[in-house]
C-alpha positions in Angstrom: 10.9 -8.4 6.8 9.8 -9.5 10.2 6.2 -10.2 10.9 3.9 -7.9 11.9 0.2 -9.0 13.4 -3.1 -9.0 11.2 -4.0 -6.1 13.8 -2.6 -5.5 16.9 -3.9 -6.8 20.5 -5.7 -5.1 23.1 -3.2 -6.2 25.5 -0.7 -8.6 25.7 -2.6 -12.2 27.2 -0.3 -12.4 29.9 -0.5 -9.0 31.3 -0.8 -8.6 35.0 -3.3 -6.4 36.4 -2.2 -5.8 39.9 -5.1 -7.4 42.1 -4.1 -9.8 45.2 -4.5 -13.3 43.9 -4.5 -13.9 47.6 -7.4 -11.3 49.1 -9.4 -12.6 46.2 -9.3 -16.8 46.6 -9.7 -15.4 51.0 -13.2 -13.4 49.9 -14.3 -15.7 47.8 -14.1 -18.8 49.3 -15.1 -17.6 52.4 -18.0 -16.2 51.5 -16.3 -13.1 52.2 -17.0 -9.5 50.5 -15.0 -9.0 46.9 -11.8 -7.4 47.2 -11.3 -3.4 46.2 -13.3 -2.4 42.5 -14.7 -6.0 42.2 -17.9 -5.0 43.5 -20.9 -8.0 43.3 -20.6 -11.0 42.1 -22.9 -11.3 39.0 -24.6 -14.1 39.1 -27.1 -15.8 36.3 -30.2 -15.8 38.5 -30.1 -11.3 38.6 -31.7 -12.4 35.2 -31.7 -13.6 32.1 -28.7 -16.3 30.6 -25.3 -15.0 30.9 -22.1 -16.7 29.9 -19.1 -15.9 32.0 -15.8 -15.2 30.0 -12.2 -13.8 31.7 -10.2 -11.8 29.3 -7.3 -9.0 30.6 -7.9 -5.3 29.4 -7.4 -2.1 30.6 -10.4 0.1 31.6 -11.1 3.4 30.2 -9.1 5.2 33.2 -6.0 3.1 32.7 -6.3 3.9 28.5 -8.0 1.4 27.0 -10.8 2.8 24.4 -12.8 1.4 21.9 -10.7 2.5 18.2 -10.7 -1.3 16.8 -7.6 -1.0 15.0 -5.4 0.4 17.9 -2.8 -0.9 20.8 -5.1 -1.2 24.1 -8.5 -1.2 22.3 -11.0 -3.4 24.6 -11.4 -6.3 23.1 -10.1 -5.2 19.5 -10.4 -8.6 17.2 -8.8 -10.7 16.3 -10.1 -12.0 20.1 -12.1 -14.8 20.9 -14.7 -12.2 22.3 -14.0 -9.3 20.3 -15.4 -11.3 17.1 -18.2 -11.8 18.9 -18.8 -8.3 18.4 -17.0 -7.4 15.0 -18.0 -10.9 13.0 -14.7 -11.8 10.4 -15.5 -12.9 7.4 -14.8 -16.3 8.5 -13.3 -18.8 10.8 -11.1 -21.8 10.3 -11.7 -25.3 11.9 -8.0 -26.5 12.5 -8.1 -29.6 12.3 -10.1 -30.4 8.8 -8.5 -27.2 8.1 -12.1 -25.9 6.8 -13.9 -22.6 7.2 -16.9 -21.2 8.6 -18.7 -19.0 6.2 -19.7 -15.5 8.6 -19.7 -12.6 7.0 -18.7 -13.3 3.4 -20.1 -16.9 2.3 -17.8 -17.6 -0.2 -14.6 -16.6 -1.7 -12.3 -18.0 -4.1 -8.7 -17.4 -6.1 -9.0 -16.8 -9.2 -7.3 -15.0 -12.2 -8.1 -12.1 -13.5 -4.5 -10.6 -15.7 -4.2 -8.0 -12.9 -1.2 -6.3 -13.4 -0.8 -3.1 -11.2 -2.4 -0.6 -8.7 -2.4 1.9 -12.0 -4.3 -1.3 -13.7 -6.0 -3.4 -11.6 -7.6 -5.4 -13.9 -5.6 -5.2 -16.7 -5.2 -8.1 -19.0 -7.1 -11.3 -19.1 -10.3 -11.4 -16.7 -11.5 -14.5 -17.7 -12.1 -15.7 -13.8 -10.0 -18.6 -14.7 -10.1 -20.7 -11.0 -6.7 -22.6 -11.7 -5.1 -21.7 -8.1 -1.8 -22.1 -9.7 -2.1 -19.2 -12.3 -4.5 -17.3 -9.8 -3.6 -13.2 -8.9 -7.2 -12.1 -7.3 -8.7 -13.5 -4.6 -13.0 -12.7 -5.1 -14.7 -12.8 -1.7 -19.0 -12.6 -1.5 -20.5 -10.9 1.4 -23.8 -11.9 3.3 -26.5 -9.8 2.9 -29.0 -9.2 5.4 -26.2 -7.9 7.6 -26.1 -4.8 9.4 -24.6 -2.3 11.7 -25.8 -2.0 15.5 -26.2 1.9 14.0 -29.1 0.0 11.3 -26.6 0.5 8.5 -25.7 -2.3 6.1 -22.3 -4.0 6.1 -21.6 -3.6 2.6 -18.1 -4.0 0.8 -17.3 -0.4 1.6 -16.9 -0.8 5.1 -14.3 -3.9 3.8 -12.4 -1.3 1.8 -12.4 0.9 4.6 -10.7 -1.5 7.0 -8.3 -2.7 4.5 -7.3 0.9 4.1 -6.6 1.8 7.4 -4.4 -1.6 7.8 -2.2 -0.7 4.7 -1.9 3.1 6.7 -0.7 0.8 9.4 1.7 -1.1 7.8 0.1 -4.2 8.4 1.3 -7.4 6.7 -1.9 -8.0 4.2 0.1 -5.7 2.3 3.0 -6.8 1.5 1.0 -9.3 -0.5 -2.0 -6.9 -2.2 -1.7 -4.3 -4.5 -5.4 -3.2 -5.1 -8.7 -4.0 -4.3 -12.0 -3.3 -6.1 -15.7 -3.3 -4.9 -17.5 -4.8 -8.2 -20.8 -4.1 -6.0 -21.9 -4.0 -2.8 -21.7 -7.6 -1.8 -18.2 -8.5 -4.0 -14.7 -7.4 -3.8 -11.5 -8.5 -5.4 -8.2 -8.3 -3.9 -5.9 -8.4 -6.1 -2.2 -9.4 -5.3 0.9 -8.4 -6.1 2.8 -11.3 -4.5 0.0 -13.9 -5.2 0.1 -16.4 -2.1 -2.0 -19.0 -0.1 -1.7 -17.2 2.7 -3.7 -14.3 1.5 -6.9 -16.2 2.0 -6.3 -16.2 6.1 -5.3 -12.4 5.9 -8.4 -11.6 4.0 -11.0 -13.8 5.2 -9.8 -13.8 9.1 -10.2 -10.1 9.3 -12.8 -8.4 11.1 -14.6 -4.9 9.0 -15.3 -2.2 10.8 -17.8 0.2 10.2 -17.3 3.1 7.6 -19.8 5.2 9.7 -17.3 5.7 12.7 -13.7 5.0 10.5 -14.5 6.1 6.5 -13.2 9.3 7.1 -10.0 8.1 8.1 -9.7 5.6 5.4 -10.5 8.3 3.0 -7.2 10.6 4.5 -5.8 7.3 3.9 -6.3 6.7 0.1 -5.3 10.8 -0.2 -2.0 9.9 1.7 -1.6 7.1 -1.0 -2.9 8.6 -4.1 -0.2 11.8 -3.4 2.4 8.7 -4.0 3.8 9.5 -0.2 5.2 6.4 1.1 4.9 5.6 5.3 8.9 7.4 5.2 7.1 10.5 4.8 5.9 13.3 7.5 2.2 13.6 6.3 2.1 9.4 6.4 3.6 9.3 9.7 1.0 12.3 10.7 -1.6 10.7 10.0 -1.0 7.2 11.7 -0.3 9.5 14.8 -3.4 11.1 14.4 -5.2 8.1 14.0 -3.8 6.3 16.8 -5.4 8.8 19.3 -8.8 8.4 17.7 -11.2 7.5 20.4 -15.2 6.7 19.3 -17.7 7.4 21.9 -19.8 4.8 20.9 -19.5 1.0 19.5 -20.9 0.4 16.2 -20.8 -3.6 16.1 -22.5 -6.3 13.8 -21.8 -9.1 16.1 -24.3 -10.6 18.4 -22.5 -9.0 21.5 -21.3 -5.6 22.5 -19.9 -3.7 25.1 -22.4 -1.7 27.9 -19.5 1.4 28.1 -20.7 2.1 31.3 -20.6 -0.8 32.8 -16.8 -0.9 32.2 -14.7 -1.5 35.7 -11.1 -2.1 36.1 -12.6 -5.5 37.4 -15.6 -6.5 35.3 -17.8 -5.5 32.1 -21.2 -6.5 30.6 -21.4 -7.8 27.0 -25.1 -7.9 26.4 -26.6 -8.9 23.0 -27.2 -7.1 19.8 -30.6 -8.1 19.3 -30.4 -7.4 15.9 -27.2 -9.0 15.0 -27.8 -11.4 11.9 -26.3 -14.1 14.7 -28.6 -12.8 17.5 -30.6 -16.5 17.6 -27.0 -18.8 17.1 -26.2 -17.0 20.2 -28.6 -18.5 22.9 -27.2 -16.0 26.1 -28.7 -13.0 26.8 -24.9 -11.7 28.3 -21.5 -12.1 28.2 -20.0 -10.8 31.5 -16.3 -10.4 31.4 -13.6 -10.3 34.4 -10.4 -8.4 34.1 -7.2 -10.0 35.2 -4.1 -12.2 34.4 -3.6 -15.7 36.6 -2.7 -14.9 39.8 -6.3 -13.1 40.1 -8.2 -15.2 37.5 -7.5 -18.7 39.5 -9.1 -17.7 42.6 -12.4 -16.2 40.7 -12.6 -19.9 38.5 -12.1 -21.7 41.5 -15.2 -19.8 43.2 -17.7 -20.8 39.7 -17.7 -17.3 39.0 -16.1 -18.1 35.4 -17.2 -20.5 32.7 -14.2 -20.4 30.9 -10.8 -19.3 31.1 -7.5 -19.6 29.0 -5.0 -17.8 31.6 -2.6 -21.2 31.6 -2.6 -22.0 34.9 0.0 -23.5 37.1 -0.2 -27.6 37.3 -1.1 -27.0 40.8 -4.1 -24.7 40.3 -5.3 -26.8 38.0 -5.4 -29.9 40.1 -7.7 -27.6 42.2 -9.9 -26.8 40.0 -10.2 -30.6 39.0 -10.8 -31.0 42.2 -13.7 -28.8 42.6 -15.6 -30.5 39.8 -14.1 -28.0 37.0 -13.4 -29.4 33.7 -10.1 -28.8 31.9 -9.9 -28.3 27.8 -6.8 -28.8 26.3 -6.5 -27.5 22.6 -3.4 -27.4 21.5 -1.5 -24.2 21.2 0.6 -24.6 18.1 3.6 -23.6 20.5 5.3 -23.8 23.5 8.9 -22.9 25.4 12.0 -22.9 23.3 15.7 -22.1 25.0 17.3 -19.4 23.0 21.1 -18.7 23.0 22.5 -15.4 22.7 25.1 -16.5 20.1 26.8 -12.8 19.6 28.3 -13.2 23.8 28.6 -17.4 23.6 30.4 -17.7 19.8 31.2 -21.3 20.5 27.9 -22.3 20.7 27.6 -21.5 17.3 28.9 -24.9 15.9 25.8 -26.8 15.6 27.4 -29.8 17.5 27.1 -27.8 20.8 23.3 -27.3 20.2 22.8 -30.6 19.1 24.5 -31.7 22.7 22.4 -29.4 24.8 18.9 -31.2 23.0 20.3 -34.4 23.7 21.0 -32.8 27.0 17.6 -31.9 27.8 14.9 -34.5 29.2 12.2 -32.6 27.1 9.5 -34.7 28.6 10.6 -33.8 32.3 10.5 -30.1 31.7 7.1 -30.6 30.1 5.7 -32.5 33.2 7.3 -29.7 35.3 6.2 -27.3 33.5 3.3 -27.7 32.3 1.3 -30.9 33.9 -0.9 -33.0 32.2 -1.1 -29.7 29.2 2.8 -30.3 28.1 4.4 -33.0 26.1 7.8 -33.2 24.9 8.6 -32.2 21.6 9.0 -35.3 19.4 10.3 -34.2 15.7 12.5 -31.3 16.6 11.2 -29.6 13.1 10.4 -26.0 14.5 6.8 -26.4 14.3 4.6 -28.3 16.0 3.9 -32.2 16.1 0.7 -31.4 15.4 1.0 -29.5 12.0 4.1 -32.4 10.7 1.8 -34.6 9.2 0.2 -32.6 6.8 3.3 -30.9 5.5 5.8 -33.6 5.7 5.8 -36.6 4.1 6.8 -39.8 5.7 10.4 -40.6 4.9 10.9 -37.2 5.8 9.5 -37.9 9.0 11.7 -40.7 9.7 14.4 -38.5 8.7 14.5 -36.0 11.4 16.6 -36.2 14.4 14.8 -36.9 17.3 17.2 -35.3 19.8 16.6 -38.1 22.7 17.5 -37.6 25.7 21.3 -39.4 25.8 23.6 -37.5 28.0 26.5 -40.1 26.4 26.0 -38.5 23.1 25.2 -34.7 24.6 29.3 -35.7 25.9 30.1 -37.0 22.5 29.0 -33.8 20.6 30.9 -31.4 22.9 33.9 -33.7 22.9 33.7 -33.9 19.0 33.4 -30.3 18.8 36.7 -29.4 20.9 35.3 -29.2 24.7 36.6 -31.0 27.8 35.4 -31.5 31.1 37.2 -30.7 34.1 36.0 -32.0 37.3 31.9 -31.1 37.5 32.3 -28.4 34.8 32.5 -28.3 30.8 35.1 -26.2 29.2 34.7 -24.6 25.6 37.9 -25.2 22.9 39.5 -22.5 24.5 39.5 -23.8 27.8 37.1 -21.8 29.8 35.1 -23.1 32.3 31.1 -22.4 30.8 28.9 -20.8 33.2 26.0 -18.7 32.0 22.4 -17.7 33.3 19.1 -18.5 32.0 16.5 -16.2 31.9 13.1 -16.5 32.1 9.7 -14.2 32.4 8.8 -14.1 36.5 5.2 -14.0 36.0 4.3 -16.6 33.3 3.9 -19.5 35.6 5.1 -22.2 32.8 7.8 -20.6 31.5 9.6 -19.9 34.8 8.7 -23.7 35.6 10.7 -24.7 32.7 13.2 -22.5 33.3 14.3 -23.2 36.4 14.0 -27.3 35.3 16.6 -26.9 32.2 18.8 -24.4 34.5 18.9 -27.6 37.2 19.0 -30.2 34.1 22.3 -28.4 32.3 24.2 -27.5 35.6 23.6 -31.6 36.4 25.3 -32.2 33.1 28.0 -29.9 33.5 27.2 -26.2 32.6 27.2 -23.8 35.3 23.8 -22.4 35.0 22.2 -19.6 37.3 18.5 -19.2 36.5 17.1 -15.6 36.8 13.7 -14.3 37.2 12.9 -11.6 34.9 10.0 -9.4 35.0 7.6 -10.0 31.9 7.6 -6.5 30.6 11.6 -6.3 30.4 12.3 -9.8 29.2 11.5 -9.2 25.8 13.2 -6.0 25.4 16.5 -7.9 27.3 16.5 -10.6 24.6 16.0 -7.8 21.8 19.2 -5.9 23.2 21.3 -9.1 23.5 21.1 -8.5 27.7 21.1 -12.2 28.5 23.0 -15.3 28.0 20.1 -17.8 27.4 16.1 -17.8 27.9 13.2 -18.6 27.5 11.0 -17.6 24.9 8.5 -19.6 22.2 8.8 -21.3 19.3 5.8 -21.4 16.9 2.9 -19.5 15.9 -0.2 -20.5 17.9 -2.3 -17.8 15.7 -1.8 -19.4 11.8 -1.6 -23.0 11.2 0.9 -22.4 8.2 3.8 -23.4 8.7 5.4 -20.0 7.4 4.6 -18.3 10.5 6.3 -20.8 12.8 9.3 -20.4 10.9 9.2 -16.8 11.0 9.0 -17.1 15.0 12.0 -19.5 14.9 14.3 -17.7 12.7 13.1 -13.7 12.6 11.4 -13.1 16.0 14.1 -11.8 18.3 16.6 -12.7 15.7 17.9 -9.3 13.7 17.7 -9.7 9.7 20.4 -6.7 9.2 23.8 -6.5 9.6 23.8 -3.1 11.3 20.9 -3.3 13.4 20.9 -2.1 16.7 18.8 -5.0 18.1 20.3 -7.8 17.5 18.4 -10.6 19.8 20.0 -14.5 19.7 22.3 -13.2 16.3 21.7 -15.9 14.6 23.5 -15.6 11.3 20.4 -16.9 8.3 22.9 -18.2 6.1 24.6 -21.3 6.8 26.2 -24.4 5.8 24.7 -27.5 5.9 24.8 -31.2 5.5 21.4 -31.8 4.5 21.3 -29.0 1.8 24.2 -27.2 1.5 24.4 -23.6 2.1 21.4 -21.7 2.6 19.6 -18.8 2.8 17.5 -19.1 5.5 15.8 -15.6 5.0 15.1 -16.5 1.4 13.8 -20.2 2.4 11.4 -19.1 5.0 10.2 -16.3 3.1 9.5 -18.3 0.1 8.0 -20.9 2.1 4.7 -18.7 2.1 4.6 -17.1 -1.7 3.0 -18.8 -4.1 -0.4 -21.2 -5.1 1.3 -24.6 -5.5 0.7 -26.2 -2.1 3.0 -28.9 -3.0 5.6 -26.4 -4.2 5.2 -24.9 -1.0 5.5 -28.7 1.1 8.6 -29.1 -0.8 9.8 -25.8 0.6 8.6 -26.6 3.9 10.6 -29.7 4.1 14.4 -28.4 3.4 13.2 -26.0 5.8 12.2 -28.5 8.3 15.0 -30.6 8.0 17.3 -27.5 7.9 15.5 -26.7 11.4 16.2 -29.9 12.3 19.9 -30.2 11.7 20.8 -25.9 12.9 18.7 -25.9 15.5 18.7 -22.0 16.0 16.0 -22.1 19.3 15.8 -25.2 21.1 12.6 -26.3 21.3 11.4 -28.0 25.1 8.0 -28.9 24.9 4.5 -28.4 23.4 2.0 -26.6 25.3 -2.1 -27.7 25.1 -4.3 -25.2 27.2 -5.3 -26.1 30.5 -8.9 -24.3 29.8 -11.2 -23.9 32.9 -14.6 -24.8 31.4 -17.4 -24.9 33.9 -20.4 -27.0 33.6 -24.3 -27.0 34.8 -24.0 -23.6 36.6 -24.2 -21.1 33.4 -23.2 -23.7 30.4 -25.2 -26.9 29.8 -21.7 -28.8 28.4 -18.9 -28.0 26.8 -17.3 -30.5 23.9 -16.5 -33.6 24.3 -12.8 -34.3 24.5 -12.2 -35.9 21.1 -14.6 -32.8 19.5 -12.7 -31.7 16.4 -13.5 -28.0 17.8 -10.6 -29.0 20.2 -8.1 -28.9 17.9 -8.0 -25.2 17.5 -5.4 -23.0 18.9 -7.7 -21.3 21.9 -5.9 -17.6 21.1 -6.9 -17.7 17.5 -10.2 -19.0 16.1 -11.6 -19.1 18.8 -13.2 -22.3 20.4 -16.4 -20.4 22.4 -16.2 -18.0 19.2 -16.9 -20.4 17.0 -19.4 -22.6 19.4 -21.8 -19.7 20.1 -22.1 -18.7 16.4 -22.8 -22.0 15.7 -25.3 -22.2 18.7 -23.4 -25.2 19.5 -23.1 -23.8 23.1 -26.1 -23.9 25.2 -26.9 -22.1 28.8 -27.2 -25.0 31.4 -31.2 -25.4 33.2 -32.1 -22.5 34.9 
């Protein structure tokens, strides 16, 4: 089935919020007066140490509330300051792949015979702790932890969450079955598709409170325990009920929360929850938050107004800001641009020979340098994840193996010749002798993706396809791409929120891809069972699906690989290049430093655990002299 988030976002990170990128960088660097809602400035010395953060969301007049678990909640984790305020259970350090004990301080797989819901620990419950035979995974929470409302976070608030996510539909649950308080500090979660992955959907996740959401986990369990199944009216009821749930007040066990009235459509305070168990790893007294996507983001960095920013700015902003003295961070995203081919209106180019030609076709590192600056790089093994995760799942012959896809216009002609095309004059011709001319699609307002649009669309009609780029708004593309209204695009490859490999694939060959032969949406229709040369025929669906079940690591690195080199071979998306953020990260106005380039902290995904997340709960992030 096609993924579905650990919880849904607030808002979607590149959502525009309507403010003259122009009237703001003309106020503020002219020492003029801030444009419309922005109000003052506020600056560290009105008192106390504040931290400066810009994150888009929508104020409480344009509907965005404070229900945790809901589309357009403020801040609603997973977010790199939302867990600030709800603390997960833990966080993962990407690049020693390693966790940060928070609010449970140890967990572990182990096997305990469970059988079923109706028997959840049925059977041997030995505890045996070999992962390979494991069906429970038993997670410790801290004590000493409690609710802003002076309440203890105990496992019952877990339940509660966990609850309300299977009401939701959310993923967790396509692996769990049951879980089971054995006290107020220990739970087991027992699965019924025992996994790996479980761990990061478990131990990633953020409790709410029971005080301001028991109630509806406990319409929840009566929903389950009348056997009605999320077909039903009174399930379908309830989620609709729920999802128009609105609490007054925040209830948070983080060392941050939201001052509701402070809330703008420009700006919020964030001050601290004194009596957060993370109150002293936090040394600033206040998080202040602006509102807004690039085009109003860049001016307000660029005026020291922001201590960090993730808004992926254009190569030429950011040569600005280096400019001004502004350091850029770039962690690597775990994904980046793919060109995607709408294989239901272009049926030739579904012989993999004509994809093959358009990756040799394609100077991957020019696009990146277009596209992205010095925070792109070309991508090198073609595998359908990133460079960065290859190493640790792929061995080294298998490595070697992979097609590198240079960039070698005399073999991009030898493909298409191979597979029945001809050129006449300036343009390529398909078997049946029709000139090829098609348009490439891209989102308007994302600044890198429109760069490396319009770079391929000049790079393919060089080489002989007739290519017309077209701008697309951002909030239409991805409904175009799911309706088959385009020819080709631009859209990512990759999962820049899980390091497993699983998820990329489930990007590459699910996301805007329909699994069903009658759907409606249909996306690139790319068919998931194929022949090929380096396994045969294959069910992709089956392949990527398996590639995540399981406890054997190295039964899951075999998987992996077939599907890698299967990637490889089909190419179903095109990948262009590999984005790293171009972070703003401001130092000696607000923050002391920030990490040194080659700090391993660097090496997570900025959208996911997050990198000042992590550093403030550490107290490894300290306010600059006052």
């Amino acid at each position: 089935m096609p993924e579905r988030s650990i919880t849904t976002r607030s808002l979607s990170r590149r959502r525009l919020v309507g403010t003259s990128a122009g009237g703001f960088a003309a106020a503020l660097l002219t020492g003029g007066a801030w444009p419309g809602a922005f109000g003052k400035a506020v600056m560290a010395q009105d008192g106390g140490t504040e931290f400066h953060s810009a994150w888009p969301y929508l104020d409480p007049g344009a509907g965005g509330h404070h229900n945790q678990f809901v589309t357009n909640g403020i801040m609603n984790p997973p977010n790199i300051y939302g867990d600030l305020m709800f603390v997960p259970m833990a966080m993962l350090y990407w690049a020693s792949n390693e966790w940060l004990p928070l609010l449970a301080t140890e967990w572990s797989f182990i096997q305990t015979g469970h059988a079923s819901e109706a028997s959840p620990v049925a059977g041997d419950e030995s505890g045996s702790t070999d992962i390979t035979a494991a069906d429970t995974l038993n997670v410790k929470l801290r004590e000493g932890v409690n609710w802003s409302d002076g309440t203890p976070v105990k496992a019952q608030d877990v339940i509660d969450t966990f609850d309300i996510l299977k009401l939701q539909g959310n993923t967790a649950w396509d692996y769990l079955s049951a879980i089971e308080a054995l006290s107020d500090y220990e739970l087991n979660f027992y699965m019924s598709r025992p996994s790996t992955v479980v761990e990061r959907y478990v131990i990633r996740q953020s409790p709410g409170p029971s005080s301001v959401y028991g109630e509806w986990a406990q319409k929840a369990r009566d929903v389950f325990a009348a056997g009605l199944t999320n077909e039903d009216a009174e399930w379908k009821q309830l989620v609709e009920q729920f999802n128009t749930f609105r609490p007054e007040e925040l209830v948070v066990n983080g060392p941050y929360t939201i001052d509701i009235p402070s809330i703008t459509n420009a700006q919020f305070d964030m001050p601290k929850n004194v009596d957060s168990y993370w109150a002293d790893q936090t040394p600033f007294d206040k998080i202040v938050n602006f509102n807004g996507e690039t085009d109003t983001i860049s001016a307000v960095v660029l005026s020291r107004e922001i201590d960090y920013a993730t808004q992926g700015f254009a190569p030429a902003t950011e040569q600005s800001m280096i400019e001004a003295g502004i350091r850029i961070l770039r962690p690597p995203v775990y994904s980046g641009p793919a060109l995607l081919i709408n294989f239901g209106k272009m049926p030739h180019f579904l012989d993999k020979r004509v994809r093959q030609a358009l990756a040799h076709a394609i100077d991957r590192d020019q696009a990146a340098i277009v596209s992205h600056g010095q925070s792109g790089v070309g991508v090198k093994y073609m595998s359908g994840m990133s460079d960065n995760l290859v190493p640790a799942w792929l061995d080294q012959e298998t490595m070697d193996g992979l097609n590198p896809y240079e960039f070698d216009p005399d073999k991009a002609t030898a493909l298409l010749e191979d597979a029945g095309w001809s050129k006449d004059g300036d343009w390529w011709r398909d078997p049946d002798g029709n000139e090829v001319a098609f348009e490439l699609s891209f989102a308007a307002e994302y600044a890198r993706q429109s760069a490396a649009g319009l770079n391929i669309a000049e790079q393919l009609t060089a080489f002989g396809f007739n290519v017309s780029a077209r701008a697309v708004t951002y909030t239409q593309i991805g409904p175009d791409v799911m309706d088959g209204n385009f020819d080709t695009t631009i859209q990512t490859w990759g999962s820049s929120t899980n390091p497993h490999p699983h998820y990329s694939y489930v990007t590459d060959f699910f996301t805007q891809n329909t699994r069903v032969a009658s759907a409606a949406e249909r996306g690139i229709d790319f068919p998931l069972v194929q022949e090929t040369e380096i396994a045969g025929e294959v069910d992709i669906e089956q392949m990527v699906v398996a590639s995540g079940e399981g406890m054997d690591v190295a039964a899951q690195k075999e998987q992996i690989t077939q599907i890698a080199q299967v990637f490889n071979e089909l190419l179903p998306k095109i990948q262009i290049c590999e984005s790293l953020g171009n972070n703003a990260a401001l130092e000696g106005d607000r923050v002391a430093a920030w990490p040194a380039d080659d700090d391993p902290i660097l090496k997570n995904s900025p959208y996911a655990d997050g990198i000042p997340t992590i550093l403030m709960l550490t107290n490894g992030l300290q306010p600059a002299d006052q």
